[in-house]
DSSP file (Angstrom, degrees, kcal/mol; ACC not computed):
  #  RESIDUE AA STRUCTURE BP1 BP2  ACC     N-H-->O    O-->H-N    N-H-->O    O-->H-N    TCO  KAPPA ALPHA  PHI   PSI    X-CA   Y-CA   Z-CA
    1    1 A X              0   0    0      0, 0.0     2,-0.4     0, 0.0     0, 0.0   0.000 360.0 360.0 360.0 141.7   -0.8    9.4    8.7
    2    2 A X        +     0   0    0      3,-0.0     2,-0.4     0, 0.0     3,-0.3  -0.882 360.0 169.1-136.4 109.7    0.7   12.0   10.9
    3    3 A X        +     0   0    0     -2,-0.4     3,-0.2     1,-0.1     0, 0.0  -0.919  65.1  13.4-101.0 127.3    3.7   11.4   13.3
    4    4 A X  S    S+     0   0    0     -2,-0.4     2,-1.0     1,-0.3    -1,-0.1   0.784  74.7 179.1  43.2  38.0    5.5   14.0   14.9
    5    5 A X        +     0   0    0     -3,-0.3    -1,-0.3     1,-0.1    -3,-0.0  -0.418  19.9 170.0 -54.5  97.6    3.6   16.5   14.5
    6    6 A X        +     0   0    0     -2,-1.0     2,-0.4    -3,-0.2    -1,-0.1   0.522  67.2  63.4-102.9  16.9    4.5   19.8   15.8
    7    7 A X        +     0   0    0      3,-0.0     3,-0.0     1,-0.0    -1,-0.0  -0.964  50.0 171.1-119.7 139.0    2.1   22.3   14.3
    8    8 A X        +     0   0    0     -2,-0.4     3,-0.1     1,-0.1    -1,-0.0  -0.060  49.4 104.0-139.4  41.0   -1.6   21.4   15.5
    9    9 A X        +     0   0    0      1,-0.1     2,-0.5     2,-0.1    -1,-0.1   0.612  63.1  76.5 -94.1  -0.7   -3.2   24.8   13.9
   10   10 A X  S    S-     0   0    0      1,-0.0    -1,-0.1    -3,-0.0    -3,-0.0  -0.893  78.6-144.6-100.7  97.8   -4.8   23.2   11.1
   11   11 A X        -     0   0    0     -2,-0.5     2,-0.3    -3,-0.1    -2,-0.1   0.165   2.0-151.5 -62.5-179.7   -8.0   21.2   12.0
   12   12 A X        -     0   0    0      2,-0.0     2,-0.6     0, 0.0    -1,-0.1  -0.929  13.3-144.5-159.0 114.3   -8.5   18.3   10.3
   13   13 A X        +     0   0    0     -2,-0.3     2,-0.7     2,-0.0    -2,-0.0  -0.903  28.2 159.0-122.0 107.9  -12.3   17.6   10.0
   14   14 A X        -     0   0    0     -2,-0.6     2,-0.1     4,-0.0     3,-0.0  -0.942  16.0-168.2-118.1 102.1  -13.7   13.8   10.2
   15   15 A X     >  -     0   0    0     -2,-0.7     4,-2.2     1,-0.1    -2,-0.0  -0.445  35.1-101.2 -90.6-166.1  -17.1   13.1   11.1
   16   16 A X  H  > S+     0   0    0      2,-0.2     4,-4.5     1,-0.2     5,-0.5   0.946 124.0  58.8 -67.4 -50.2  -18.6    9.7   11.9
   17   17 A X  H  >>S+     0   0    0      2,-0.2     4,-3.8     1,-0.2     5,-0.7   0.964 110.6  46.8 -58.7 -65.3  -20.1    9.1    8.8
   18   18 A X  H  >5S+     0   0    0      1,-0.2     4,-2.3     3,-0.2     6,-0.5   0.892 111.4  53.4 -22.1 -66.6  -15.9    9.6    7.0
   19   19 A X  H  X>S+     0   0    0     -4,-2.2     5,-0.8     2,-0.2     4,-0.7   0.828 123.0  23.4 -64.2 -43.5  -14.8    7.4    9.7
   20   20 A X  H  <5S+     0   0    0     -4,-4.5    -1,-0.2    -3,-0.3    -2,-0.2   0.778 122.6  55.5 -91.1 -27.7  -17.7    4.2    8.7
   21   21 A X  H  <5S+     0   0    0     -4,-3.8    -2,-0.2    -5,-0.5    -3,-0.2   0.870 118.8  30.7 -85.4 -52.6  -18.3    5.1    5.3
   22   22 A X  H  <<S-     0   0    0     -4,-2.3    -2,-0.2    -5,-0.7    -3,-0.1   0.758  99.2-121.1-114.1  26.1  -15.1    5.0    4.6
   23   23 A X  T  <5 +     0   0    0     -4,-0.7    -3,-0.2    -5,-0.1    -4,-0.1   0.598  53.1 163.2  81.5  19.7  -13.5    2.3    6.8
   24   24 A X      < -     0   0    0     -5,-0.8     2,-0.2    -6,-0.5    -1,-0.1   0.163  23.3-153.6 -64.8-176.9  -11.1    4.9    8.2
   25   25 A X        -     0   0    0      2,-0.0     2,-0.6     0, 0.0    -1,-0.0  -0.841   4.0-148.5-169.6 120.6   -9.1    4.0   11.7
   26   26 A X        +     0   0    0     -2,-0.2     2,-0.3     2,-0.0    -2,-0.0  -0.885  24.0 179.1-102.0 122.2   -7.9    6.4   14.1
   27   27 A X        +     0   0    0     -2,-0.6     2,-0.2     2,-0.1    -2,-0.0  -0.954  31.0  20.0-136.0 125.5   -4.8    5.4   15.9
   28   28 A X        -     0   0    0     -2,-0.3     2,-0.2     2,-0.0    -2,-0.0  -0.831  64.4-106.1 141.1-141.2   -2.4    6.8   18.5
   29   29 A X        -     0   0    0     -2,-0.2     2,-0.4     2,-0.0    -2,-0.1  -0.765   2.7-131.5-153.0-165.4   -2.7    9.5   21.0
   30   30 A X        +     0   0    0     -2,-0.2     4,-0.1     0, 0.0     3,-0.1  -0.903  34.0 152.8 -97.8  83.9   -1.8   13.0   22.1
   31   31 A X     >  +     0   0    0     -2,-0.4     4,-2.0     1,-0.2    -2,-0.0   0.130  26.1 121.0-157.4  36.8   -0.7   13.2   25.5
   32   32 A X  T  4 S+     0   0    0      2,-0.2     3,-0.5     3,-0.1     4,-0.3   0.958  82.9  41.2 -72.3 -46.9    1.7   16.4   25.6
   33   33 A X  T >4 S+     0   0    0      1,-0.2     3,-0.6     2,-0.1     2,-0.1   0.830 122.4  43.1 -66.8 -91.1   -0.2   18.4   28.3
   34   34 A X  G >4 S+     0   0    0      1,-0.2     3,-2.7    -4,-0.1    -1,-0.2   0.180  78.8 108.9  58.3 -51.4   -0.7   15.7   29.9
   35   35 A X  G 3< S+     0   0    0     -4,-2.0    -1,-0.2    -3,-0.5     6,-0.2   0.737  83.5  48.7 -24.1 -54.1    2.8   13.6   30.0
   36   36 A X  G <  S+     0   0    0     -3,-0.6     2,-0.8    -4,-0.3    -1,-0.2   0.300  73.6 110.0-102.0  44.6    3.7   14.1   33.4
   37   37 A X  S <> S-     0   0    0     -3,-2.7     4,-1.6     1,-0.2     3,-0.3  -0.835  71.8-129.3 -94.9 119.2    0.3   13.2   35.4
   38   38 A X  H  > S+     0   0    0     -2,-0.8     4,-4.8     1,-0.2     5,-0.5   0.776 110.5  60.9 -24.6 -47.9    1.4    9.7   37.1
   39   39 A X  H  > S+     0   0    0      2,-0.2     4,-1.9     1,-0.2    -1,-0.2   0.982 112.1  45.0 -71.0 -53.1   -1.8    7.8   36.0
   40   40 A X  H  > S+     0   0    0     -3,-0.3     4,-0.8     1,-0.3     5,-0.5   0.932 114.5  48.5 -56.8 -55.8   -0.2    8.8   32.0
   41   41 A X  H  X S+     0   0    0     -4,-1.6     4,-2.9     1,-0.2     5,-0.3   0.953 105.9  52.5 -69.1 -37.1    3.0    7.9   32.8
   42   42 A X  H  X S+     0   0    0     -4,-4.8     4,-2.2    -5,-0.3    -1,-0.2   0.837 107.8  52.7 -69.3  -3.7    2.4    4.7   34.4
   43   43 A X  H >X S+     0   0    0     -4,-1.9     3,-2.7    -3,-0.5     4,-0.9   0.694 111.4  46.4 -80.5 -90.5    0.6    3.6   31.6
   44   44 A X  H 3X S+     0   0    0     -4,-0.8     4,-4.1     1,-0.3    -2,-0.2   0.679 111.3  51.8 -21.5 -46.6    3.4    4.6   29.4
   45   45 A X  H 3< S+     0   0    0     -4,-2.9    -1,-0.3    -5,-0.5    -2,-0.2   0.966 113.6  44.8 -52.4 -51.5    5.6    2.9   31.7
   46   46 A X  H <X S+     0   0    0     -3,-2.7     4,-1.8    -4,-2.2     3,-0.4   0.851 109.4  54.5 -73.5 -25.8    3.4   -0.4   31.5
   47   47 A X  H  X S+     0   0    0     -4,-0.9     4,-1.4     1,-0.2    -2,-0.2   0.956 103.9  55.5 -89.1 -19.3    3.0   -0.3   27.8
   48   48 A X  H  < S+     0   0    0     -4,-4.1     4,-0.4    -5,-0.3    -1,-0.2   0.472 107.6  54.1 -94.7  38.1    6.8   -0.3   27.3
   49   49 A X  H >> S+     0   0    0     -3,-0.4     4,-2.2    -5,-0.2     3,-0.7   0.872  99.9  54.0 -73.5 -61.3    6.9   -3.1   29.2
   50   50 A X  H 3<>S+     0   0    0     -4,-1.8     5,-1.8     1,-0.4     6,-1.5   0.635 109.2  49.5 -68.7 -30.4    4.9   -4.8   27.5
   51   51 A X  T ><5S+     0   0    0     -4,-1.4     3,-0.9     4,-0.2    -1,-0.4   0.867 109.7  48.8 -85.3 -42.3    6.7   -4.2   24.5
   52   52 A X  T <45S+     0   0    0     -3,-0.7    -2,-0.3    -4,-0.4    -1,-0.2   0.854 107.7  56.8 -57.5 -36.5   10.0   -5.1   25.8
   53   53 A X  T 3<5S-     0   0    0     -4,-2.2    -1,-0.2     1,-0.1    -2,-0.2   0.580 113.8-123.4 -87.9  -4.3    8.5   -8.2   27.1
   54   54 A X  T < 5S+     0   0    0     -3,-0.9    -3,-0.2     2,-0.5    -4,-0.1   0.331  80.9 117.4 124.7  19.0    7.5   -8.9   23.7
   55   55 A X  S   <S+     0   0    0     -5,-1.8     2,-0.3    -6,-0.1    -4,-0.2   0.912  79.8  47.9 -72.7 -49.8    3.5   -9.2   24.5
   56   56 A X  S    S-     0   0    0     -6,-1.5    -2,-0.5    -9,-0.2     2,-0.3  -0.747  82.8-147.4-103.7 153.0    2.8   -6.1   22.3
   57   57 A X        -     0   0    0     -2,-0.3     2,-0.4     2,-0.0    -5,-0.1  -0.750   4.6-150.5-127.4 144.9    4.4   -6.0   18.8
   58   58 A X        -     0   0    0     -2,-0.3     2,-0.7    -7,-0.1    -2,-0.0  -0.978  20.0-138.8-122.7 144.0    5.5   -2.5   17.5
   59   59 A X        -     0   0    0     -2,-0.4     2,-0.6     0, 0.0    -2,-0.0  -0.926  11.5-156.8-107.2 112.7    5.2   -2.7   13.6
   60   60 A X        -     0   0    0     -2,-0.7     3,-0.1     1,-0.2    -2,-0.0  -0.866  11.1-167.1 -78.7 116.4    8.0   -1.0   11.9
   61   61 A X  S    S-     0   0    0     -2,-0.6     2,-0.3     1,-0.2    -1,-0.2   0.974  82.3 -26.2 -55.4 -68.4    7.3    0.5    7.6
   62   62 A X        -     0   0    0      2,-0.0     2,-0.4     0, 0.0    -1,-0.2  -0.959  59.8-151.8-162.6 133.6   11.0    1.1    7.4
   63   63 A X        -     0   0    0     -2,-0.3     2,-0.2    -3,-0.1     3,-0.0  -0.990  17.7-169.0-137.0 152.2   14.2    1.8    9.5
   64   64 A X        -     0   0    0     -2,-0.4     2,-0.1     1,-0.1    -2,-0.0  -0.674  38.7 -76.3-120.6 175.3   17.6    3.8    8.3
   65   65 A X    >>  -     0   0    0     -2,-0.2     3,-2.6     1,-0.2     4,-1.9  -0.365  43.3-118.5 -70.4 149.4   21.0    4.4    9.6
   66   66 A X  T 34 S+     0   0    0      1,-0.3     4,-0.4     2,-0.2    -1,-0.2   0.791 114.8  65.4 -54.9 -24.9   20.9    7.0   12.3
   67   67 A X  T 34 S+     0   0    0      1,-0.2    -1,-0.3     2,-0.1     3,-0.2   0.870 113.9  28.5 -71.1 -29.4   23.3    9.0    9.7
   68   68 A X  T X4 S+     0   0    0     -3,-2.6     3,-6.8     1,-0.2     4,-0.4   0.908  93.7 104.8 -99.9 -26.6   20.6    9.3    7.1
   69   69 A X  T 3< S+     0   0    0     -4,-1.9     4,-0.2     1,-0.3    -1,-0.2   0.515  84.7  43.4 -14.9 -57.3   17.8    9.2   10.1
   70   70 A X  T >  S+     0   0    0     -4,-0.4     3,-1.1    -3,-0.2     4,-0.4   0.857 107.3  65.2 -66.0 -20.3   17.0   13.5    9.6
   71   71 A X  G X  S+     0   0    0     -3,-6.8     3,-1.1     1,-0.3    -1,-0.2   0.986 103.3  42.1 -51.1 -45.4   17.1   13.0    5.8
   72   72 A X  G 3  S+     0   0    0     -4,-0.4    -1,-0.3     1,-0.3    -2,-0.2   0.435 105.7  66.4 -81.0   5.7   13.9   10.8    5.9
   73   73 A X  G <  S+     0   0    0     -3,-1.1     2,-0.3    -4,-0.2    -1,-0.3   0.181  77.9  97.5-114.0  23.7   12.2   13.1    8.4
   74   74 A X  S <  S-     0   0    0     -3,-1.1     2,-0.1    -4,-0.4    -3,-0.0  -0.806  86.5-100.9-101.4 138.4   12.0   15.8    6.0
   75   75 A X        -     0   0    0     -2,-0.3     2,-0.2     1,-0.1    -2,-0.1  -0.346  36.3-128.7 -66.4 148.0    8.3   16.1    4.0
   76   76 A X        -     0   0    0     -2,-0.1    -1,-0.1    -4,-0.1     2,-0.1  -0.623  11.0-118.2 -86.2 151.6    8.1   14.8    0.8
   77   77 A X        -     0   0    0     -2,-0.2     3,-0.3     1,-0.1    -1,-0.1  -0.457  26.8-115.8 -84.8 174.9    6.8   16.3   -2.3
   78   78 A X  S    S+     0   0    0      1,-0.2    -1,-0.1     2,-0.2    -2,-0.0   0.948 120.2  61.7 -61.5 -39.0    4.0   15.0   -4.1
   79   79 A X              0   0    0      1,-0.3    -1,-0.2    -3,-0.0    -3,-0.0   0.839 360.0 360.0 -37.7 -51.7    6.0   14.2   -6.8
   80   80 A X              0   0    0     -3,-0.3    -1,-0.3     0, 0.0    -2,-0.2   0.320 360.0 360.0 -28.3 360.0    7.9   11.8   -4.2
């Protein structure tokens, strides 16, 4: 999983066959160039609606106190 990514110089190479063979799922989006073209932001606009209005469910793994908030956004080692 990759969330808040801010280096995007390292490809990452999936063909089809990865993706069916091994039952993989690609989810989210991209949409920094992009972010302020009307049609993207009214979608954005409409899906957090949709989420405030409680139609879409946003799944949260885990949430911390805003105090610890940068600890946990630091990489882990493997060891971790």
């Amino acid at each position: 999983m990759i969330v808040g990514a801010k280096e995007f110089d390292t490809p990452i190479i999936l063909t089809t066959f990865d993706l069916l063979s091994l039952r993989l799922q690609i989810i989210g989006c991209y949409i920094g160039p992009v972010m302020y073209q009307p049609a993207v932001r009214k979608l954005l606009a409409q899906t957090l609606d949709r989420v405030a209005s409680g139609e879409l469910k946003v799944t949260l793994d885990k949430t911390y106190p805003l105090s610890q908030a940068a600890a946990h956004q630091r990489p882990k080692s493997v060891a971790d």
